[in-house]
Backbone of each chain as ProteinMPNN parsed JSONL, in Angstrom:
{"seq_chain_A": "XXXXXXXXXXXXXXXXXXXXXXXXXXXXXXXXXXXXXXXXXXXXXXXXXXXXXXXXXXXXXXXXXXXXXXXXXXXXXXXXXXXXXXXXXXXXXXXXXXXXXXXXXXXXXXXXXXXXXXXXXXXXXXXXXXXXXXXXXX", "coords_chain_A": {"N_chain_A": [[102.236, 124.122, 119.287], [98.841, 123.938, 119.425], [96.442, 124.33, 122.531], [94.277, 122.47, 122.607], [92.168, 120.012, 123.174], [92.099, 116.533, 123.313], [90.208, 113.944, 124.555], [89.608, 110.629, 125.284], [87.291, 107.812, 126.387], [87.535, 105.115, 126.429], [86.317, 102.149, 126.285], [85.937, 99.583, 125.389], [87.28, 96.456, 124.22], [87.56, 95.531, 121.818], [88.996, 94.722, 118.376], [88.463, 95.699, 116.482], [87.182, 98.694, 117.45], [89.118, 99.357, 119.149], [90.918, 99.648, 117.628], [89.861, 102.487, 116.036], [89.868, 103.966, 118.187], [92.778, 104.274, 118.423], [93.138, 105.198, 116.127], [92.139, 107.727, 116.084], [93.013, 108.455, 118.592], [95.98, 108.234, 117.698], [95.645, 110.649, 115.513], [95.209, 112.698, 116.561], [96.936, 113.585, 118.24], [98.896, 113.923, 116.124], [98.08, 116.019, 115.365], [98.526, 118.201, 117.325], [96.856, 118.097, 119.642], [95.976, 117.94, 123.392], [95.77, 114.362, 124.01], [93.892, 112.287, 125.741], [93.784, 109.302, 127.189], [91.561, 107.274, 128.818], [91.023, 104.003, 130.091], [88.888, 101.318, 130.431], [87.116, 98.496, 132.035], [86.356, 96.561, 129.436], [88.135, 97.646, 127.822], [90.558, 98.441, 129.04], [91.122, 95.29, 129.934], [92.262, 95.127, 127.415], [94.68, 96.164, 127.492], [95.964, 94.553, 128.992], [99.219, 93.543, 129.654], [101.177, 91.999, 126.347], [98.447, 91.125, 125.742], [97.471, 92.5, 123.258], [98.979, 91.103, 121.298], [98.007, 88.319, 120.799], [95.276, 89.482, 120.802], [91.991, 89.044, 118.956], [89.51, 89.843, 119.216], [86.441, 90.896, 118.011], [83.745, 93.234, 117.04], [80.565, 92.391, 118.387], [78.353, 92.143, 116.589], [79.599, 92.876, 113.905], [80.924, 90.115, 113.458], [80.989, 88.081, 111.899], [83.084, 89.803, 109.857], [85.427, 89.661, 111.399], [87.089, 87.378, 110.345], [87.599, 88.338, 107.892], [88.86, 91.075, 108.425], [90.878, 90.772, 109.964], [92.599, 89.327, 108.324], [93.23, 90.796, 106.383], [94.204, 92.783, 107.339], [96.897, 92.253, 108.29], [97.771, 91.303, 105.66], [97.591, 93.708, 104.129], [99.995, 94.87, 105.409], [99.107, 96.765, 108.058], [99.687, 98.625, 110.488], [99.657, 97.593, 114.263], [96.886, 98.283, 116.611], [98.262, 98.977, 118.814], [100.552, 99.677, 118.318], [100.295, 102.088, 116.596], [99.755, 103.439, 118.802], [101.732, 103.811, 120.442], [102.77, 105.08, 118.865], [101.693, 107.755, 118.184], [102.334, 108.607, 120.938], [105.137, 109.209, 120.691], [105.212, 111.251, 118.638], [103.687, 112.779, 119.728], [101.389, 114.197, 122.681], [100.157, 112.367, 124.437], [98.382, 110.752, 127.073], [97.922, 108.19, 128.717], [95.464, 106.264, 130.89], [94.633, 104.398, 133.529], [91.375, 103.046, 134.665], [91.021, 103.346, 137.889], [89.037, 101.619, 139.648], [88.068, 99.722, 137.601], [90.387, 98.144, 137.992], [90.81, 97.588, 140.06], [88.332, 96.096, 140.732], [88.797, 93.584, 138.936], [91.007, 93.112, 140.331], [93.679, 93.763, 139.15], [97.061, 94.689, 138.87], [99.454, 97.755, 138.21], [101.636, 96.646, 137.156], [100.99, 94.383, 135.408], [100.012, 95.665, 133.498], [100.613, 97.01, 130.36], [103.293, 99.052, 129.634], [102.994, 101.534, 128.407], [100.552, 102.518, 129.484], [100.404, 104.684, 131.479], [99.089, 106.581, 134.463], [97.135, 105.354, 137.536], [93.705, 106.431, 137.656], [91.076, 107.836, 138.705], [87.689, 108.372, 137.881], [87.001, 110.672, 138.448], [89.151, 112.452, 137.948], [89.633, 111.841, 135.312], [87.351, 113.614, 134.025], [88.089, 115.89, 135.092], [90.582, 116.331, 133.739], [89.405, 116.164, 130.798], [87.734, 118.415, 130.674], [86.473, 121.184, 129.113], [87.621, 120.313, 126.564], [87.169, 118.182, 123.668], [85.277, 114.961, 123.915], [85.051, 111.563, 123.861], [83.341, 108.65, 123.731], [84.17, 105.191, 123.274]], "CA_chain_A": [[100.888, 124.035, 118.718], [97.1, 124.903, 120.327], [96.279, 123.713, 123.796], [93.178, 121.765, 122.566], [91.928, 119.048, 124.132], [91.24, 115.365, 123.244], [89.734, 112.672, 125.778], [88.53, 109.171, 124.566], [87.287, 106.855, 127.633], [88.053, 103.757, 125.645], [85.591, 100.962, 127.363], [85.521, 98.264, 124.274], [88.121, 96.094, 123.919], [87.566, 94.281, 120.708], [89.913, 94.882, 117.802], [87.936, 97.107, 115.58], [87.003, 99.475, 118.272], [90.69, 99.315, 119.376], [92.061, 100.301, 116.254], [89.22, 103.377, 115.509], [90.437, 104.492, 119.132], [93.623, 104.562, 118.297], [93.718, 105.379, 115.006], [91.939, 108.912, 116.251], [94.051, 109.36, 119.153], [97.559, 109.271, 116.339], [95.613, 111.365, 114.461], [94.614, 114.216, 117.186], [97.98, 113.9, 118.547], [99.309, 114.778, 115.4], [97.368, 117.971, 114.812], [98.885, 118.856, 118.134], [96.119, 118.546, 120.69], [96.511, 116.929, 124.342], [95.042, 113.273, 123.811], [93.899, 111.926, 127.33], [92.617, 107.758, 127.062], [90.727, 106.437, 129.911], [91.093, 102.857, 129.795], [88.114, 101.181, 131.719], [86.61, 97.252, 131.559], [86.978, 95.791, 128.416], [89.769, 98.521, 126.628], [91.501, 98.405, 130.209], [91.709, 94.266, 129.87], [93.08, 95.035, 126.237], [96.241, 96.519, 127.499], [96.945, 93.473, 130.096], [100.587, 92.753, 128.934], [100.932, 91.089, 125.529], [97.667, 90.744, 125.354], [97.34, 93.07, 122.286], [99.348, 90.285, 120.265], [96.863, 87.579, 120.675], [93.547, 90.063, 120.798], [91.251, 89.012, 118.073], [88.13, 89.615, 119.701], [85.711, 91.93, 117.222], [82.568, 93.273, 117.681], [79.542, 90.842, 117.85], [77.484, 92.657, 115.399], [80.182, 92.628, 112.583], [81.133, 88.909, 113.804], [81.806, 88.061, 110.419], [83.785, 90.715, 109.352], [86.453, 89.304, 112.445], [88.434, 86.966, 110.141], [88.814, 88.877, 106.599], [89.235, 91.501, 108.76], [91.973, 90.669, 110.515], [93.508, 88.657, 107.275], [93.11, 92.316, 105.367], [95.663, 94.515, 107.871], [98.117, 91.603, 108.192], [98.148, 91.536, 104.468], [98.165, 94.987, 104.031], [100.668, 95.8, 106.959], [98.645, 97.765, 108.876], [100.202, 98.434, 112.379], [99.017, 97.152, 114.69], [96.663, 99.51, 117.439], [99.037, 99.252, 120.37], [101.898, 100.208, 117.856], [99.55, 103.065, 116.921], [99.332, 104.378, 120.475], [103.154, 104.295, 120.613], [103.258, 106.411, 117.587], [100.677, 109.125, 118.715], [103.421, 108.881, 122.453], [106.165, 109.407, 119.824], [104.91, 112.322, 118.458], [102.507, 114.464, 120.276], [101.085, 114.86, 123.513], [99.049, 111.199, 124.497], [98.854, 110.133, 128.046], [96.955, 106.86, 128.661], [95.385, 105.939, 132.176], [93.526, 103.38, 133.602], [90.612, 103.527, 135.434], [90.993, 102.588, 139.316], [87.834, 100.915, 139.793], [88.249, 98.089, 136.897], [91.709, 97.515, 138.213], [90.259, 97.213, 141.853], [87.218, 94.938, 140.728], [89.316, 92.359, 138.688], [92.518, 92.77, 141.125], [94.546, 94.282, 138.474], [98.336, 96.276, 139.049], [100.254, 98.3, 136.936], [102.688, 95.691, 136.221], [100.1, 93.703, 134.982], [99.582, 96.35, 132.221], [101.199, 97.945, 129.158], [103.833, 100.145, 129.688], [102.129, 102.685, 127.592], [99.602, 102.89, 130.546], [101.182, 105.641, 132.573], [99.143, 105.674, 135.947], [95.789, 104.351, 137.85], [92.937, 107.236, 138.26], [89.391, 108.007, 139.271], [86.846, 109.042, 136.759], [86.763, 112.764, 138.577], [90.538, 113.042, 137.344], [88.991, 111.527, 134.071], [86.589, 114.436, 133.863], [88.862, 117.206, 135.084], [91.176, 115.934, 132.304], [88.473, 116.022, 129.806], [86.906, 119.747, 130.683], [86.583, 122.383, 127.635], [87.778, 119.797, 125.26], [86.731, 117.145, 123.353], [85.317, 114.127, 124.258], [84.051, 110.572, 123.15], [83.334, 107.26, 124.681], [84.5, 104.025, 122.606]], "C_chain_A": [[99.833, 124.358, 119.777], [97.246, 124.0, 121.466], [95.235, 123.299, 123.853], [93.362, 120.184, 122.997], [91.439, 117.815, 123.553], [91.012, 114.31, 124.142], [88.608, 111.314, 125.221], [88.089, 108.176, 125.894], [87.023, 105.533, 126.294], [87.402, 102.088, 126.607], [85.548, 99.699, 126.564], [87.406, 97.374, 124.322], [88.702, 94.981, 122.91], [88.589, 95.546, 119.846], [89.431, 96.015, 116.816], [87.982, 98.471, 116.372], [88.441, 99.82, 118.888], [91.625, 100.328, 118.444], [91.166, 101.484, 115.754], [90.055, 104.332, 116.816], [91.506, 104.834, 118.918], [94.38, 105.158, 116.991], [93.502, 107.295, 115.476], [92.555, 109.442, 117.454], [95.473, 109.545, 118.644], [96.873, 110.403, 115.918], [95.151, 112.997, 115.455], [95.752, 114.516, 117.774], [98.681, 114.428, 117.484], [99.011, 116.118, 115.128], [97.778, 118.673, 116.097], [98.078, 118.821, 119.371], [96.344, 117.413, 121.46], [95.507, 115.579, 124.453], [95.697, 112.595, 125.526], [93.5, 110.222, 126.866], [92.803, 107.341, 128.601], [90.378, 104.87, 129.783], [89.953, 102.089, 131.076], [87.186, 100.096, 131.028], [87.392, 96.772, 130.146], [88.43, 96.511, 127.693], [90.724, 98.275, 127.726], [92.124, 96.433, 129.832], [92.69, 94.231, 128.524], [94.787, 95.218, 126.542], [96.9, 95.75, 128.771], [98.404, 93.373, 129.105], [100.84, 91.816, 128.289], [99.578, 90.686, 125.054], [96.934, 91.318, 124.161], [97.637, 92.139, 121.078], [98.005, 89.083, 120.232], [95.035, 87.903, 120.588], [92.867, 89.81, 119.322], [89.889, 88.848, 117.731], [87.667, 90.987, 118.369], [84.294, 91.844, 117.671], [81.61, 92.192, 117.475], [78.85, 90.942, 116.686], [78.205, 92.906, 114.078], [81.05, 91.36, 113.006], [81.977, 88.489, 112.436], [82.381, 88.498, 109.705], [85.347, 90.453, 110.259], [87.74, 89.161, 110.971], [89.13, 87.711, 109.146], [89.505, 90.163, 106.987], [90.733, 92.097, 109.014], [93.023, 90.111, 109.441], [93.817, 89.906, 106.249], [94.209, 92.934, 106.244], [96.958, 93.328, 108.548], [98.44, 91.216, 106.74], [98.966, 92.399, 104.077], [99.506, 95.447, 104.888], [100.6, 96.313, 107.824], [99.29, 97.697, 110.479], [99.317, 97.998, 112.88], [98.596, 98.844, 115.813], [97.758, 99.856, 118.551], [100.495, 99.995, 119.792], [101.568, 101.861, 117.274], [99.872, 104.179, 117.765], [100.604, 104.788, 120.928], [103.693, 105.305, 119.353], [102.878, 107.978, 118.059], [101.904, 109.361, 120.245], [104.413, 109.833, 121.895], [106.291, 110.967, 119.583], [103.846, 113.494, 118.462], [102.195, 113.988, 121.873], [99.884, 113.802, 124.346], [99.772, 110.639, 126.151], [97.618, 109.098, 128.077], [96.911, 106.329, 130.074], [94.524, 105.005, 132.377], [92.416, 103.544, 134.972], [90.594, 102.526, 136.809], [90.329, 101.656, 139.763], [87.558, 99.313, 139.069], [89.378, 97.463, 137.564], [91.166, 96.66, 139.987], [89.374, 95.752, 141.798], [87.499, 93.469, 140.122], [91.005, 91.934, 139.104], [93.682, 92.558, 140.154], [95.836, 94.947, 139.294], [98.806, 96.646, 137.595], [101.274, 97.401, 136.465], [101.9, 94.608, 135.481], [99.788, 94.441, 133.389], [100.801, 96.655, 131.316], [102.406, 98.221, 129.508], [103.56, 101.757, 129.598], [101.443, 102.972, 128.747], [100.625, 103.953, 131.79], [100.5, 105.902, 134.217], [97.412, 105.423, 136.198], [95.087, 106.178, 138.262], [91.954, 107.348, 138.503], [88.899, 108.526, 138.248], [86.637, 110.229, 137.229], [88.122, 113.1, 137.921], [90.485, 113.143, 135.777], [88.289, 113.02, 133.424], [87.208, 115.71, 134.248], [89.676, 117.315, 133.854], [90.85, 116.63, 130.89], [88.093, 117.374, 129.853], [87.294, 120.614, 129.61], [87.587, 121.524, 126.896], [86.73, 118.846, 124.629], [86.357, 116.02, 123.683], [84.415, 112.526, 123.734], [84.482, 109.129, 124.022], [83.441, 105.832, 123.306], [84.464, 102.57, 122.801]], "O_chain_A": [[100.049, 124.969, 120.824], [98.02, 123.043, 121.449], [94.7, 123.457, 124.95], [94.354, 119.461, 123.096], [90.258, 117.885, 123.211], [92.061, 113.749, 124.459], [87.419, 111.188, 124.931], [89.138, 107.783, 126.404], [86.149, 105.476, 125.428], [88.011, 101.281, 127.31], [85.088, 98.711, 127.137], [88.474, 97.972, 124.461], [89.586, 94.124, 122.945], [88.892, 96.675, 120.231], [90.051, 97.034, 116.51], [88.766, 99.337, 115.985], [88.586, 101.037, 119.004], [92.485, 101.206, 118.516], [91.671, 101.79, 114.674], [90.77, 105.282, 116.496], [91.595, 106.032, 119.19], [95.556, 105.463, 116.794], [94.424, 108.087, 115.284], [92.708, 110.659, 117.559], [96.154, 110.538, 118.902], [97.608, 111.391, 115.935], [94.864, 114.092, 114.972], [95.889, 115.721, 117.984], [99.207, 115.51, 117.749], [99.699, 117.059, 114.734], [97.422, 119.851, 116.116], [98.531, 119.513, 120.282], [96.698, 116.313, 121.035], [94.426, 115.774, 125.007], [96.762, 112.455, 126.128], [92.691, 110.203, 125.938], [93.803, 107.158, 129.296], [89.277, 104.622, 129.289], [90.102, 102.229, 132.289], [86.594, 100.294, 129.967], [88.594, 96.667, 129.899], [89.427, 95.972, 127.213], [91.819, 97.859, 127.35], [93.301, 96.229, 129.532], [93.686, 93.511, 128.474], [95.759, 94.654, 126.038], [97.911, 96.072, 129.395], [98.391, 93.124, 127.9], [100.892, 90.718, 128.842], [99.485, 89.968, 124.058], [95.843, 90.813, 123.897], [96.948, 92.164, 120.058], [97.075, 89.278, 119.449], [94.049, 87.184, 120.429], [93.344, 90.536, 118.45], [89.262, 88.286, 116.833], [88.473, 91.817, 117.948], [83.729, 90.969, 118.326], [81.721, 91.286, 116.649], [78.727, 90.03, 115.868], [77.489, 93.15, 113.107], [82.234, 91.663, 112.854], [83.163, 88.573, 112.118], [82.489, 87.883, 108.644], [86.355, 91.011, 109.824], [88.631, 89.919, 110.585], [90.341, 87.918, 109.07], [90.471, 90.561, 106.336], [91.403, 93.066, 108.657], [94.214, 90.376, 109.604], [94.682, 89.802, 105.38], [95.091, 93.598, 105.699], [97.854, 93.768, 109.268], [99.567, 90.734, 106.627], [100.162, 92.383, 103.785], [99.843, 96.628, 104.806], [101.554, 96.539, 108.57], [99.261, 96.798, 111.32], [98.216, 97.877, 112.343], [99.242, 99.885, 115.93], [97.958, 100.982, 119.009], [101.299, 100.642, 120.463], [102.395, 102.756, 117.449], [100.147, 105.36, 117.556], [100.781, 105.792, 121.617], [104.697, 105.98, 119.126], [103.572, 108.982, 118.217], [102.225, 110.534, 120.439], [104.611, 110.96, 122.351], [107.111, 111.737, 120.084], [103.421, 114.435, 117.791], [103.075, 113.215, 122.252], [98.863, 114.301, 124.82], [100.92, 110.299, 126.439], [96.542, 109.271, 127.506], [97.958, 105.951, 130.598], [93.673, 104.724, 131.533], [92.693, 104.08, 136.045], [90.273, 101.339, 136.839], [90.929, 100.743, 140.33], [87.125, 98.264, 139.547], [89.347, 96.241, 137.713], [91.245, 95.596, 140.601], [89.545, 94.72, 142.447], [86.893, 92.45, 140.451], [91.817, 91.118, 138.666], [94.465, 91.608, 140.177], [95.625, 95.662, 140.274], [98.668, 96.18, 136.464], [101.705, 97.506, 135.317], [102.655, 93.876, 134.842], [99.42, 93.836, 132.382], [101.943, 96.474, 131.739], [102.843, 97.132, 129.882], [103.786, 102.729, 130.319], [101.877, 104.042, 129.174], [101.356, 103.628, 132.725], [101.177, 105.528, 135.175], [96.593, 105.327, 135.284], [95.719, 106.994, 138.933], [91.684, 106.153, 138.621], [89.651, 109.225, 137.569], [86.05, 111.005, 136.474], [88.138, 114.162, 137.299], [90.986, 114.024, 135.077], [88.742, 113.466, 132.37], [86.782, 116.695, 133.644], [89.519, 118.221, 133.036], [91.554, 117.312, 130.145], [88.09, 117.749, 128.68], [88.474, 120.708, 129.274], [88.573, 122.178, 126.558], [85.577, 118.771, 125.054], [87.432, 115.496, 123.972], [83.262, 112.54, 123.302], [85.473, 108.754, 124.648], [82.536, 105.778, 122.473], [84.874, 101.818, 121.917]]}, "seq_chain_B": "XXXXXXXXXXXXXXXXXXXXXXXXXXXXXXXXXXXXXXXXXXXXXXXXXXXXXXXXXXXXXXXXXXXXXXXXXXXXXXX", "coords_chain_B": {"N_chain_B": [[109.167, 122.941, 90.597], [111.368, 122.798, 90.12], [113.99, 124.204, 90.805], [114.061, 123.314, 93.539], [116.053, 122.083, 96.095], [115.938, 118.622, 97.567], [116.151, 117.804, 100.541], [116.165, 115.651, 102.014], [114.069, 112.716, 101.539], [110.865, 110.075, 101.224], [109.474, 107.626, 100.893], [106.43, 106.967, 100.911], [104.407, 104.647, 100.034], [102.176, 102.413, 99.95], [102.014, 102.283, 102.376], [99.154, 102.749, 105.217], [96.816, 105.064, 106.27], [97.32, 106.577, 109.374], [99.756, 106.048, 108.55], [101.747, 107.438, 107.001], [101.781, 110.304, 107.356], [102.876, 110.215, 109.888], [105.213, 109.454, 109.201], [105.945, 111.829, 108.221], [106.146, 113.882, 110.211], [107.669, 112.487, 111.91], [109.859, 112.95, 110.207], [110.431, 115.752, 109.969], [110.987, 116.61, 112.222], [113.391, 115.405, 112.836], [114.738, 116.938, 111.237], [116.415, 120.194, 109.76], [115.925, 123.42, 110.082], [114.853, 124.949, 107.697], [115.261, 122.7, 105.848], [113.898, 120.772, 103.111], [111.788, 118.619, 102.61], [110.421, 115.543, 101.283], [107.979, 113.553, 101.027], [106.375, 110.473, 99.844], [103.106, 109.273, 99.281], [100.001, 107.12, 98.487], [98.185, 107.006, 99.982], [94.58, 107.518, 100.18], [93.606, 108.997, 102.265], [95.822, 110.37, 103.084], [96.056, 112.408, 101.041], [94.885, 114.524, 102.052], [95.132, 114.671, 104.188], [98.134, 115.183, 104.71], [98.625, 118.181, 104.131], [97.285, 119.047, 105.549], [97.961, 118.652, 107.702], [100.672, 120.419, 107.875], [99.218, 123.121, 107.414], [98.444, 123.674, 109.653], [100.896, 122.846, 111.565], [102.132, 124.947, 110.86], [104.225, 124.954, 108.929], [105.563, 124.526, 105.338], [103.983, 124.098, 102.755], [105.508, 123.662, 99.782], [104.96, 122.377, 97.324], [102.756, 119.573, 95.335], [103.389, 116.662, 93.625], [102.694, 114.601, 91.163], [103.426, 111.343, 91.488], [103.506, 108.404, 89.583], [100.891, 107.741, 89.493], [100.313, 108.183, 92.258], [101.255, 110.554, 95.381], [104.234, 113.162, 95.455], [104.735, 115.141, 98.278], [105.948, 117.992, 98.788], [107.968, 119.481, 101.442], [109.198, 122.293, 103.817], [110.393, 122.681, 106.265], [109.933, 124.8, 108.325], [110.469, 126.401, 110.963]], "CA_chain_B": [[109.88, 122.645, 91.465], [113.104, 122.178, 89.519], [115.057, 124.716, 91.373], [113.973, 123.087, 94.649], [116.72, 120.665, 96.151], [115.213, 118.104, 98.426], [116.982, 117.611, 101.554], [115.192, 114.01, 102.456], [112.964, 112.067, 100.783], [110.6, 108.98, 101.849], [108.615, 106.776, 100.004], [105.525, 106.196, 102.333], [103.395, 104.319, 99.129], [102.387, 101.206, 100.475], [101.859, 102.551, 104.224], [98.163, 103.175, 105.531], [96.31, 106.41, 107.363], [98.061, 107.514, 109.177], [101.353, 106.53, 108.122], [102.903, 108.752, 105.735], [101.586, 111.339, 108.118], [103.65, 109.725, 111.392], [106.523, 109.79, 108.022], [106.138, 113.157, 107.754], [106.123, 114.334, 111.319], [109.184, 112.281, 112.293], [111.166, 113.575, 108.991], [110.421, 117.505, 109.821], [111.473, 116.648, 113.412], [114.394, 115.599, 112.692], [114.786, 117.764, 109.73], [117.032, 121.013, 110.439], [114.826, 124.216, 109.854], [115.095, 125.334, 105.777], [115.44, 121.606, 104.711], [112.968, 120.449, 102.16], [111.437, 117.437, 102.58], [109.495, 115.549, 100.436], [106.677, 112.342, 101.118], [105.428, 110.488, 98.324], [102.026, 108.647, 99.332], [99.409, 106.486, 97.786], [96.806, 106.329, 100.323], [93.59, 108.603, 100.156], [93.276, 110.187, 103.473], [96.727, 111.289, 103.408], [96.081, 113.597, 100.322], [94.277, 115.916, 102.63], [96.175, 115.268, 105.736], [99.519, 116.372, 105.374], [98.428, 119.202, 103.521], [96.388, 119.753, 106.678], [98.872, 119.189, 109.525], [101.301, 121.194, 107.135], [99.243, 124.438, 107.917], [98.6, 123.53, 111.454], [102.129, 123.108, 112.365], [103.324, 126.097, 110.52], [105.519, 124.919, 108.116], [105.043, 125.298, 104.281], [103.852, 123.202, 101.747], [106.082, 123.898, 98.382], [103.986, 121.532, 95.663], [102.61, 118.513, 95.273], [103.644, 116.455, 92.133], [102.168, 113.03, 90.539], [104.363, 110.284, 90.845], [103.205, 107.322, 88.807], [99.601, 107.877, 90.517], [100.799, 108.437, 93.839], [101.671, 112.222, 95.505], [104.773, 113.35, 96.278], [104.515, 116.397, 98.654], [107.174, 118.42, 99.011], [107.568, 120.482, 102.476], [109.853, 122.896, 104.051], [110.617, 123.378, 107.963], [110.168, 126.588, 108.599], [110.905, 126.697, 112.745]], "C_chain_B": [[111.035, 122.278, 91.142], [113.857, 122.83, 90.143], [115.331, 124.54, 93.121], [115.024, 122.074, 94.827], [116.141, 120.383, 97.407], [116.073, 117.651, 99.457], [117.335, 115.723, 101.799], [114.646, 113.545, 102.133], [112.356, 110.551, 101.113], [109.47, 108.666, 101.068], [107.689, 106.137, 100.973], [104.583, 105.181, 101.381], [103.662, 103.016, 99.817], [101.402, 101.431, 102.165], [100.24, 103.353, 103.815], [98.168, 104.288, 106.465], [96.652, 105.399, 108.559], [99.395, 107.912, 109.071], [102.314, 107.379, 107.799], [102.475, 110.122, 106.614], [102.493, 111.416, 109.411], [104.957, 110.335, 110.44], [106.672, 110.895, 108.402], [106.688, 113.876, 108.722], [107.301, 113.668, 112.027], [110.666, 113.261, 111.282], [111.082, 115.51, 109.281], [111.144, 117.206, 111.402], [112.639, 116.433, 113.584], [115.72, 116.264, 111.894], [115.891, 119.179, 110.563], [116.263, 122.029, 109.573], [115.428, 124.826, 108.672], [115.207, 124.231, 105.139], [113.87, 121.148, 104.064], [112.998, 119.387, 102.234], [110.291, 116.59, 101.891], [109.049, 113.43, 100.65], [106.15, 111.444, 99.995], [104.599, 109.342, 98.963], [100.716, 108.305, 98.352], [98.148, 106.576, 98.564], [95.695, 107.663, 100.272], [93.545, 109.47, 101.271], [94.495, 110.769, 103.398], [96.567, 112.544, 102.029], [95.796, 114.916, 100.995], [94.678, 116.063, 103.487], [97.239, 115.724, 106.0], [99.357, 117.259, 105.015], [98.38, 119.98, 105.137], [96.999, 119.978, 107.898], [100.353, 120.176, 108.732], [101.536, 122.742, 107.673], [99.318, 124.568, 109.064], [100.303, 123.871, 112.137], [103.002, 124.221, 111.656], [104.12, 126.135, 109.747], [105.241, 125.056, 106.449], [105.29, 124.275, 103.29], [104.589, 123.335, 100.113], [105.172, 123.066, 97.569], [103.922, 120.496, 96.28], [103.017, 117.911, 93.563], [103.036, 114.779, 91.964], [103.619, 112.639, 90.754], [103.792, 108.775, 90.504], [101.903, 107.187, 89.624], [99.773, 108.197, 92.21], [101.552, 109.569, 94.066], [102.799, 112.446, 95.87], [104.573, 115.097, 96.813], [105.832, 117.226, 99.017], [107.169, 119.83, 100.038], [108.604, 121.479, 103.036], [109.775, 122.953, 105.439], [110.923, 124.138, 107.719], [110.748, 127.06, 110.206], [111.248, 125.627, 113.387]], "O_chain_B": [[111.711, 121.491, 91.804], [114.874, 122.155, 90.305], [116.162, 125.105, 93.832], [115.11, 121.193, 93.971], [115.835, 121.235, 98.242], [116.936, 116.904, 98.996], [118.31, 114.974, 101.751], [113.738, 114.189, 102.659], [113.225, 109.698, 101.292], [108.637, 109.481, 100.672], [107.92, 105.145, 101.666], [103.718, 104.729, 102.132], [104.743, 102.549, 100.178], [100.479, 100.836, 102.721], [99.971, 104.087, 102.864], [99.075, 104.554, 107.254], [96.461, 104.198, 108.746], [100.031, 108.954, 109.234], [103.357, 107.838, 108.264], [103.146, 111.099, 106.282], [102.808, 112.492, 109.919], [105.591, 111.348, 110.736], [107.699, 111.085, 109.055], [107.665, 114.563, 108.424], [107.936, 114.4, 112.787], [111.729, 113.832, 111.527], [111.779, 116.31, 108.657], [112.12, 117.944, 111.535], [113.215, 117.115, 114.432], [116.947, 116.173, 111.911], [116.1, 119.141, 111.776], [115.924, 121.68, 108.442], [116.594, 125.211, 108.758], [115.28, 124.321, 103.913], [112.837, 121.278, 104.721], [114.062, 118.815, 101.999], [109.158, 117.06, 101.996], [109.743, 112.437, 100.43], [105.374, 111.988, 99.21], [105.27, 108.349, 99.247], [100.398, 109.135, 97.501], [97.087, 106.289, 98.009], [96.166, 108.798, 100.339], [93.441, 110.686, 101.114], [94.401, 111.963, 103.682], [97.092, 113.633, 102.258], [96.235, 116.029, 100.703], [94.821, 117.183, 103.977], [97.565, 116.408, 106.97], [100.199, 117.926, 105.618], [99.001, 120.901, 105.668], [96.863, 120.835, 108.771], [101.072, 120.599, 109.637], [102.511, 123.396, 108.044], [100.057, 125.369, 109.638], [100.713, 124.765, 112.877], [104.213, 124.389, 111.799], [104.846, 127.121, 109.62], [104.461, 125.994, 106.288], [106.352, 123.721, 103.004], [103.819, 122.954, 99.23], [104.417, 123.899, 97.067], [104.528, 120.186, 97.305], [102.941, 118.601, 92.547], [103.097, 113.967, 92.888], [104.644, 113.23, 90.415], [103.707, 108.024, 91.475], [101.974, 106.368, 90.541], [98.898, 108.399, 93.051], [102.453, 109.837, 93.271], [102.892, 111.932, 96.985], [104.346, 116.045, 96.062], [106.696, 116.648, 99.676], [106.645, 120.904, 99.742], [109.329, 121.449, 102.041], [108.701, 123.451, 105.775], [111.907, 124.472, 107.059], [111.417, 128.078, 110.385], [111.56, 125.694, 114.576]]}, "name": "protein", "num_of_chains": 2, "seq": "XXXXXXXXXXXXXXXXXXXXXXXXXXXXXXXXXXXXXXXXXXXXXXXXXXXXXXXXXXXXXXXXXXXXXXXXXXXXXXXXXXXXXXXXXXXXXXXXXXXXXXXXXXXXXXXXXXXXXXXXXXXXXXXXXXXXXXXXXXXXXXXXXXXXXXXXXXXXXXXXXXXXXXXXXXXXXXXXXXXXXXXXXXXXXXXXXXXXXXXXXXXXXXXXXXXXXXXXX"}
């Protein structure tokens, strides 16, 4: 497939914002194009280890939308985002990094994270990454 | 589509965007190239999306058919 480009810097790490992130990097990996995520502050603490199962932070401004929320896609079934992000791995073209600087400032390592998180980089690698494609901040 | 035989078949009804689309894209992958495979989904965005990663990836949409309100699509690996 095309050698188009997607790059999300993923800075939120509430559950809505989580799951829009990830719902559009499955869905750009499917259409074939290379999906980059920049994990940095709050989206970076999301993918501490395990901490996806207990995340049920939502934004402040739909506060009240948290619980039926969350009682609506464990009804429904809805995957969860982190199972998501292993789908989009699965089948297409999704690498997921974290940004050096958060990891540095709250004395983060990589074993501390994900799996999914493949390795630690600088926001110029971020932005080389990112060049003549797509890009959006979350 | 009566003279079509379906290789595979998966019942994604039930499953949310972008399920039946992940469905789809595992079942052609493991699919062997001329088998006919066929989706049947319920949810709205997928009406337009497998259609859509369909043409993208090249392969070829044979019909869509009602099943009890819900689509099944029926696809072909082509490569």
């Amino acid at each position: 497939m095309s050698e188009e480009k997607m790059s999300i810097v993923l800075f939120s790490g509430t559950v809505d914002k989580l799951m829009a992130a990830s719902i559009i990097a499955v869905g750009a990996s499917a259409m074939g194009k290379k999906v980059t995520v920049f994990l940095t502050f709050y989206g970076l603490m999301a993918f501490r280890k395990d901490d996806w199962k207990t995340n049920t932070k939502f934004s402040k401004d739909f506060e009240e939308m948290a619980e039926p929320a969350m009682a609506a896609m464990k009804e429904k079934n809805v995957p969860s985002w982190m199972s998501m992000l292993n789908d989009a791995a699965e089948v297409g073209d999704l690498t997921i990094k974290a940004c050096g600087m958060t990891m540095d400032l709250f004395g983060m390592e990589m074993e501390h994270l994900e799996p999914i998180v493949e390795e630690v980089t600088g926001v110029g690698t971020f932005v080389q990454d990112a060049e003549g494609g797509q890009t959006m901040f979350i | 589509m009566e003279n079509v035989v379906i290789t595979k078949e998966s019942d994604a009804r039930g499953s949310f965007c972008p399920g039946p689309l992940m469905e789809l894209i595992r079942m052609v992958r493991d699919a062997e190239v001329g088998d006919v495979l066929a989706v049947i989904s319920s949810d709205a965005g997928s009406q337009k999306d497998l259609p859509a990663w369909v043409a993208k990836a090249k392969h070829e949409l044979l019909g869509q058919e009602d099943v009890d309100g819900a689509v099944k699509f029926i696809i072909k690996k082509t490569h």
